[in-house]
PAFI-587251 format. One line per field, with one value per residue (C-alpha): x, y, z; residue in one letter. Coordinates in Angstrom, 1 decimal. Example, Ala and Ser with C-alpha at 12.3 -4.5 7.8 and 13.67 -1.06 7.14 Angstrom:
px <- c(12.3_13.7);
py <- c(-4.5_-1.1);
pz <- c(7.8_7.1);
r <- c(A_S);
This chain:
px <- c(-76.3_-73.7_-70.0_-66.5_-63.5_-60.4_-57.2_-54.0_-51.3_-48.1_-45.2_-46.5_-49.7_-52.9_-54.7_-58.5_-62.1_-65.0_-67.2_-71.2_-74.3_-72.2_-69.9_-66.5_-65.7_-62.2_-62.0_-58.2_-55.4_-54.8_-51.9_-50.3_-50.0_-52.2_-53.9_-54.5_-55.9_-58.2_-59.3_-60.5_-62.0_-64.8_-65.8_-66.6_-69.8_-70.6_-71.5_-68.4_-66.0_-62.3_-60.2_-56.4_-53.3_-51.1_-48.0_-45.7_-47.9_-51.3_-51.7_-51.4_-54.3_-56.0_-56.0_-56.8_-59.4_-61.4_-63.4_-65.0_-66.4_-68.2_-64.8_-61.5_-60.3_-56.5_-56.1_-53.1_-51.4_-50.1_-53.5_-54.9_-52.8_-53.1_-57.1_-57.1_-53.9_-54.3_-51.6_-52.6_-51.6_-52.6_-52.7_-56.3_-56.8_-55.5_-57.7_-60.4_-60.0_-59.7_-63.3_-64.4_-63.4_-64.8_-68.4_-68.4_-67.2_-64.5_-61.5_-59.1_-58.2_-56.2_-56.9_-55.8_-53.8_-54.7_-52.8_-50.5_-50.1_-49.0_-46.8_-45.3_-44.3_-42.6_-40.6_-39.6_-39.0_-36.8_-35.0_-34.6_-32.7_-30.2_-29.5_-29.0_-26.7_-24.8_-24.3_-23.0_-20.4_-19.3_-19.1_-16.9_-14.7_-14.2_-13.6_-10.4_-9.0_-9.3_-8.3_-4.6_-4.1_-5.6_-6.2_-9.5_-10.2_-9.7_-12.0_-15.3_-14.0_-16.2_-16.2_-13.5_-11.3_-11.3_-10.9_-7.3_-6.5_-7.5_-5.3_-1.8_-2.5_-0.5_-2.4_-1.8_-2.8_-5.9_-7.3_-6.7_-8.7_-11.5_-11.5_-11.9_-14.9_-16.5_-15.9_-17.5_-20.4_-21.0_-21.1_-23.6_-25.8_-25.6_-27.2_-29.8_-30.3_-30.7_-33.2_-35.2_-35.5_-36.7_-39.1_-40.7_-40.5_-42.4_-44.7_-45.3_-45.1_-48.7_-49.4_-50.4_-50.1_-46.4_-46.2_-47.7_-45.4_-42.4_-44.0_-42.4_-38.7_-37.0_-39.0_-37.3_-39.3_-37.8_-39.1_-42.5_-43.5_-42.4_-44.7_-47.4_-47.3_-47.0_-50.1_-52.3_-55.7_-55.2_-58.7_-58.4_-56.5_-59.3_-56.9_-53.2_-52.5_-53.8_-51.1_-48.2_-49.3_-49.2_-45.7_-44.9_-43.8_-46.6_-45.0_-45.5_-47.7_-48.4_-51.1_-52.6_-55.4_-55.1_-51.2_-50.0_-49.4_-45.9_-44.8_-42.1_-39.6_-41.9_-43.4_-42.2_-45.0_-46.3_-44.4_-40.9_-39.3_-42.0_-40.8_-37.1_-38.1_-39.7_-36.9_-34.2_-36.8_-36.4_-32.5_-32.6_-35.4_-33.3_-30.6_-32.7_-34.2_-37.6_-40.0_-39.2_-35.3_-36.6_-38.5_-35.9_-33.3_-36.1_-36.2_-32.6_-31.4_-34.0_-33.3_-30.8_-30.1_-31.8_-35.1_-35.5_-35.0_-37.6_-40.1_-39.8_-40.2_-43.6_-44.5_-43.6_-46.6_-48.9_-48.2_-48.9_-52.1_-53.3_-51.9_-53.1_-56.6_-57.1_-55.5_-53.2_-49.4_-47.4_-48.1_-44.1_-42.7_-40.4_-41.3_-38.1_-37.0_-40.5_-39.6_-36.5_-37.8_-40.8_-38.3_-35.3_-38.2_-39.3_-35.9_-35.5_-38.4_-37.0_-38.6_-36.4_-34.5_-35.3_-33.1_-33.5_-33.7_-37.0_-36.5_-38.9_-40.2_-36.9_-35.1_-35.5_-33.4_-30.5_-30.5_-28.9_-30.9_-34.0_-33.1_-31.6_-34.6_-36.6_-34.1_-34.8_-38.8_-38.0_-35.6_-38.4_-40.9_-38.2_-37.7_-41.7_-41.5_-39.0_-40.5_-44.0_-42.5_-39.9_-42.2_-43.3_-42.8_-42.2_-45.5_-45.0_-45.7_-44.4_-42.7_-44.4_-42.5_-42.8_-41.1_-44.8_-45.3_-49.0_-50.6_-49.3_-52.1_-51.6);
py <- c(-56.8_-58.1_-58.1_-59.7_-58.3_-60.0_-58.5_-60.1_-57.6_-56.6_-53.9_-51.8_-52.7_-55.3_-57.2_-56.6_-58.9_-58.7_-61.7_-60.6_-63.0_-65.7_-64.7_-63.1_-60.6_-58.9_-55.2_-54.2_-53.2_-51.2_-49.1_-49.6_-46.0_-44.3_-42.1_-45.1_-47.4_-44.2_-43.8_-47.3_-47.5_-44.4_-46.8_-49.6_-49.6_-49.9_-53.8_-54.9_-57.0_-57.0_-60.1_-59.8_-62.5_-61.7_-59.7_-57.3_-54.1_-56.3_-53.9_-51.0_-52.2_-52.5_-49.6_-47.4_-49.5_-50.7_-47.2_-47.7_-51.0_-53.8_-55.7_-56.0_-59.5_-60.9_-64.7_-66.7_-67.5_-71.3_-72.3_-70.3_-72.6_-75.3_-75.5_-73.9_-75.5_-74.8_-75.7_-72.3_-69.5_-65.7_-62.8_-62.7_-66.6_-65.4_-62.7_-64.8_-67.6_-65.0_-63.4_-67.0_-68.7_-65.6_-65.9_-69.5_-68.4_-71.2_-68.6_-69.1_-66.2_-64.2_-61.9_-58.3_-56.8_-53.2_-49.8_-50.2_-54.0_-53.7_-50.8_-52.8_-55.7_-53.9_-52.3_-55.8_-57.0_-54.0_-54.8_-58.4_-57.0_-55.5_-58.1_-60.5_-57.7_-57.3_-61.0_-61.2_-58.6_-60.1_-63.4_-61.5_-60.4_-64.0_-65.4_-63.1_-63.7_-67.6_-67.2_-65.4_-68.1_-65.6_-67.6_-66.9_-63.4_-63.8_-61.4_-60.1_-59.3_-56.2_-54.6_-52.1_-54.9_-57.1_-54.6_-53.1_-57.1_-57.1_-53.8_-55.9_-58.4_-58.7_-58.7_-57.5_-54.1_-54.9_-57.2_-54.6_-52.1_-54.2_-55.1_-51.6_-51.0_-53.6_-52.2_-48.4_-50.4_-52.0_-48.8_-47.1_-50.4_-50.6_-46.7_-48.2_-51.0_-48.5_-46.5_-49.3_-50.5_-47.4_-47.3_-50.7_-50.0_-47.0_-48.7_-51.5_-50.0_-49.8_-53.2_-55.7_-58.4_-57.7_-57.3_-60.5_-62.1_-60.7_-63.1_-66.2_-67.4_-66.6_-64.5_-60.7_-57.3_-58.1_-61.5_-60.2_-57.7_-60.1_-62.2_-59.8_-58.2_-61.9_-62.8_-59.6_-60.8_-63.9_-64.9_-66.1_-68.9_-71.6_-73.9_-73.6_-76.4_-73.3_-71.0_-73.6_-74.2_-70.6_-70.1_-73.6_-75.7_-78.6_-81.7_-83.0_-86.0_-89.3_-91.6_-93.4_-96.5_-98.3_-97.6_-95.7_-91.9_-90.7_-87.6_-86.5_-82.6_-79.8_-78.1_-74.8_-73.1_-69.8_-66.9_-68.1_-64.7_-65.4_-68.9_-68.1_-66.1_-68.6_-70.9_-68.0_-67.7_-71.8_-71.4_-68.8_-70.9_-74.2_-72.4_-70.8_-73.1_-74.0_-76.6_-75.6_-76.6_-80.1_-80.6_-79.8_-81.8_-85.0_-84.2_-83.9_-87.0_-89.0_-87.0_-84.6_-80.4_-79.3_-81.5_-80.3_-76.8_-77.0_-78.9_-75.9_-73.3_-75.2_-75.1_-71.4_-71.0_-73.4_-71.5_-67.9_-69.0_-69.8_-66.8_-64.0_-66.2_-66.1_-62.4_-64.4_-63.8_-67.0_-68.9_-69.7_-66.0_-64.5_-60.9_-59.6_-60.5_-59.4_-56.2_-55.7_-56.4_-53.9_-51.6_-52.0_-51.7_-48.1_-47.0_-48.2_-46.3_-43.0_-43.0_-40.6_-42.2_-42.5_-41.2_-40.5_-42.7_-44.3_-47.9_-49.1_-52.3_-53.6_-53.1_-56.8_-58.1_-56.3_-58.0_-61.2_-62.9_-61.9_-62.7_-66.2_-67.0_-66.5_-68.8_-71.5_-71.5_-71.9_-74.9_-76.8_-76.3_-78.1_-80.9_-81.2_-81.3_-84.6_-86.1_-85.9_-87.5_-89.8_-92.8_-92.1_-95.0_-93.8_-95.3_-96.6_-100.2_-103.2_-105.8_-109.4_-112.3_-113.6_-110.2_-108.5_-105.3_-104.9_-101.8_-100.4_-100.8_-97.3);
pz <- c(11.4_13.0_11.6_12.0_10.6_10.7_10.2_9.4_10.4_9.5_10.1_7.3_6.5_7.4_4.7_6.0_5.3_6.7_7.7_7.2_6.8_6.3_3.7_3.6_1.6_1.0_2.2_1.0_3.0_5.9_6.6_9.9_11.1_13.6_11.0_8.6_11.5_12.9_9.2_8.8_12.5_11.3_8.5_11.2_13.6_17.1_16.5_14.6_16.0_15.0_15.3_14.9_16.0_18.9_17.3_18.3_17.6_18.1_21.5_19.5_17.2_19.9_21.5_18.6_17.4_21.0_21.5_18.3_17.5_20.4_20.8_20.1_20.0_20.1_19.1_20.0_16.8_17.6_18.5_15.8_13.2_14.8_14.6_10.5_9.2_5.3_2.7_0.4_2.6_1.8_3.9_2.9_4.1_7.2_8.0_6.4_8.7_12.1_10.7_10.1_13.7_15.5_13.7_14.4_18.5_18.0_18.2_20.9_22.2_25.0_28.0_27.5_30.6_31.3_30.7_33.6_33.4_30.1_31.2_34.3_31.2_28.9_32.1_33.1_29.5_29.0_32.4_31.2_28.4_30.0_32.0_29.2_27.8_31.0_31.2_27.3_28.0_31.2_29.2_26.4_29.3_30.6_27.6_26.7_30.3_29.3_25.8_27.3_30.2_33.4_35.8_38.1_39.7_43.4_43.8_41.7_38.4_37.9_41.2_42.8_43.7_40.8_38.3_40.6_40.0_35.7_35.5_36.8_34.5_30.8_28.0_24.1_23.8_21.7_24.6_27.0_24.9_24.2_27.9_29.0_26.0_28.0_31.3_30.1_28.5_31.9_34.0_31.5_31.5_35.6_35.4_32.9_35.3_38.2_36.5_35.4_38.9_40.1_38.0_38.6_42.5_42.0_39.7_42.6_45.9_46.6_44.9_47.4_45.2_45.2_48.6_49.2_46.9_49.1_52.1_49.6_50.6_47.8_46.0_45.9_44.5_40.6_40.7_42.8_39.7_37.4_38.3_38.9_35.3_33.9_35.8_35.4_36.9_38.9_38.6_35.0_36.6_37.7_39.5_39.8_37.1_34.7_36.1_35.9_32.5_31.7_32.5_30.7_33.8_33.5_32.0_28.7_28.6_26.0_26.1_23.3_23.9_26.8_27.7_30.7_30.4_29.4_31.6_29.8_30.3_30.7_28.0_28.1_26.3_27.5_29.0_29.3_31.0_34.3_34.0_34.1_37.2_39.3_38.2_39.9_43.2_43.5_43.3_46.8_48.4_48.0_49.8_53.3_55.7_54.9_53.6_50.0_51.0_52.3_49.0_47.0_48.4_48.4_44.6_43.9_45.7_43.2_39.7_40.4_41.4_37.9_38.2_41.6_41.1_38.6_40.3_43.0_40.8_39.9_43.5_44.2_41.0_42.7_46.0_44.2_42.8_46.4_48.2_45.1_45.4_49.0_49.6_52.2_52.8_53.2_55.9_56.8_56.3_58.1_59.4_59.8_56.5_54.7_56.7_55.3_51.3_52.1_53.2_50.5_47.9_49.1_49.3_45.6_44.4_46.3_49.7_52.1_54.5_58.2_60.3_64.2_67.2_66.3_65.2_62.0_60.7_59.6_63.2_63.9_60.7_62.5_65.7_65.3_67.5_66.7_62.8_63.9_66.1_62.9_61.1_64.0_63.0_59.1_60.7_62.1_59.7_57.1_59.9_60.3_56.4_56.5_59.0_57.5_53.8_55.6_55.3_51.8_48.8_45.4_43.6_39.9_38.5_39.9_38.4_38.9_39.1_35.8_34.8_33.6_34.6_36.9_38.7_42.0_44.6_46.0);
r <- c(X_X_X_X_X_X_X_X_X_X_X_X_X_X_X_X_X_X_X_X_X_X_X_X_X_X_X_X_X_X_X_X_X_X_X_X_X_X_X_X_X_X_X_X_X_X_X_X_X_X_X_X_X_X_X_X_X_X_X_X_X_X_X_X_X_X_X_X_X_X_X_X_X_X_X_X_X_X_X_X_X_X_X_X_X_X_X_X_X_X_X_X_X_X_X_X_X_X_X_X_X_X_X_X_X_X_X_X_X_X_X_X_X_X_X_X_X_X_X_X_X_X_X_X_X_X_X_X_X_X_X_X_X_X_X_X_X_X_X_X_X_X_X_X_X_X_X_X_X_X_X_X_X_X_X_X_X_X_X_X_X_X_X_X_X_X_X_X_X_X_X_X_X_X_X_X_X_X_X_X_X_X_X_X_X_X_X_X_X_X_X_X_X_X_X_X_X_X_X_X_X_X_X_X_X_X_X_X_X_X_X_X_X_X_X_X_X_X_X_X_X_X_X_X_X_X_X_X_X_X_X_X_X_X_X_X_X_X_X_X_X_X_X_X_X_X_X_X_X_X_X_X_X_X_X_X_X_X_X_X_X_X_X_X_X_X_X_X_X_X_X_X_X_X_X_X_X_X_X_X_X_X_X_X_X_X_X_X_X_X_X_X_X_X_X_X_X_X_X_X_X_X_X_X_X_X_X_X_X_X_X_X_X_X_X_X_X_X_X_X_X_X_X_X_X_X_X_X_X_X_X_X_X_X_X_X_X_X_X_X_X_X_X_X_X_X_X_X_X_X_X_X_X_X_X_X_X_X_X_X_X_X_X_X_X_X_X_X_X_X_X_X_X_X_X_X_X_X_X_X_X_X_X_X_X_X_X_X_X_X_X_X_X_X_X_X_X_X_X_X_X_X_X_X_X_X_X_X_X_X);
């Protein structure tokens, strides 16, 4: 006979019960160890199914548990409460409920990446990290410069140059000190930073899903892997309104009886790193010729530089969908530059270096005019691009004369 267990997890331990002909019944606690989760999978069957909410050590579950029952199954907590809100809440409640939605196949829950998906995401997350730290120590460093009256580094503050400049300038001995923490702190996170890199090149350098990515103005290998280990199996998607949802860029909408929808900021649900990436891709597309420049200067001259460079972000995720779909590369690229981000990525991931007379893929981003004639093409596809929406009206309700508001025709 079929069974459900559901398990509500912790750090230390999971409070277990099982869901059988339809009743639940308790089954104690778990501990949260590999030896204590093997133990408790040789008392389930080949029929069982195990429901547990996405956590921090959910994939762990998972893995320990999948080769011994018929499925492992994650659910996504928010939609999870939001379906079985209860005001008595026990750890046996939870897992009751996760047995309970299962049986009645009314659980949401989420797709599973693979061993080297989940790999490839914990790289970038980790990468992410050191970023953020990077960017709060440079912060710190700013901040005691302003806090003493420096005026701005004429050069960059952290490189060769602007560090020669921060040595002539007078500061209290403690501030100096602290200053030069910070600077040792950077160098060890810049070999971090290095290493990490390496490690997702290799990881991605026979992806062509990444390569195709690199086709995208804008779109660098960071960003490219990013995106792939956010996405995992594009084919979950069934339109690209599912994939902007899933990084949280669709708008928020409100519409009650007969009124007009309400599109409101944009929801921000979902995975917020891939998000912030496609957000950085839309910042270096606004600035290289291109269609994507044309629509964002269309947007920003209505609502301003932030609403634009987020509605672009939403069309690079649109525009992924359609190329990782239909195994194309981007219709607009620009060879010489795909070349040379083909080519940086190999050398990141510790290809040898060519050396010789013969000239490789990336010879043409050299050659000034071959990389400027490239720049020309991008330069009328964004003129075809304002020509095409020069004639277009902004649609939205029209006021009649009495002051009433009726329905635009178009």
């Amino acid at each position: 006979m079929k069974r459900v267990i559901g398990m509500d997890i912790h750090r230390t331990f999971a409070e277990v019960v099982v869901w059988e002909a339809g009743k639940l019944r308790p089954a104690g606690k778990v501990d949260m160890t590999r030896p204590g989760l093997e133990e408790f999978g040789r008392s389930l069957t080949r029929e069982d199914e195990v429901v547990v909410e996405a956590t921090g050590n959910a994939m762990a579950v998972v893995r320990v548990l999948e080769p011994r029952v018929a499925r492992v199954i994650v659910a996504n907590p928010l939609q999870v409460k939001a379906i079985a809100h209860a005001r008595v809440k026990t750890d046996k409640i939870d897992a009751g409920v996760l047995a309970s939605l299962r049986a009645a196949d009314f659980l949401p829950d989420i797709w599973l990446p693979d061993a080297d998906t989940e790999r490839l995401r914990r790289q970038v997350a980790r990468r992410n990290q050191v970023v953020r730290h990077r960017t709060r120590i440079k912060n710190e460093v700013h901040a005691i410069l302003h806090a003493h009256l420096v005026p701005p580094c004429p050069h960059d503050l952290f490189a060769r140059l602007g560090r020669a400049w921060l040595g002539r300038q007078e500061l209290p001995d403690d501030e100096r000190g602290a200053i030069e923490r910070h600077l040792r702190e950077l160098d060890r996170l810049g070999e971090d930073l290095d290493a990490l890199d390496r490690d997702i090149a290799q990881m991605v350098i026979n992806s062509p899903e990444v390569r195709r990515l690199l086709t995208i103005t804008g779109v660098n290998l960071i960003v490219a892997a990013g995106l792939v280990a956010a996405i995992g199996d594009i084919r979950r998607f069934a339109s690209p309104e599912k994939l902007v949802s899933y990084v949280g860029l669709n708008p928020r909408v409100r519409q009650s009886g007969l009124g007009l929808a309400q599109h409101g900021r944009i929801s921000k649900q979902g995975r917020s790193h891939a998000r912030a990436m496609l957000v950085e891709a839309a910042w270096a597309a606004c600035k290289t010729p291109g269609p994507l420049r044309a629509f964002f200067l269309r947007i920003r001259a209505r609502r301003g530089h932030q609403v634009a460079a987020v509605a672009v972000a939403r069309k690079l995720a649109v525009l992924c969908w359609h190329l990782l779909t239909k195994n194309v590369d981007y219709e607009l690229a620009r060879p010489a530059l795909v070349a040379q981000k083909v080519r940086a990525m190999e050398l990141q991931a510790g290809h040898p270096a060519k050396k010789g007379n013969r000239r490789g893929d990336t010879y043409a981003y050299n050659v000034k005019e071959l990389r400027h004639r490239e720049i020309d093409v991008a330069r009328q596809a964004e003129q075809a691009y304002e020509r095409f929406v020069h004639g277009w009206q902004r649609r939205g309700p029209a006021k009649r004369p009495g002051g009433a508001a009726k329905k635009d025709p178009q």
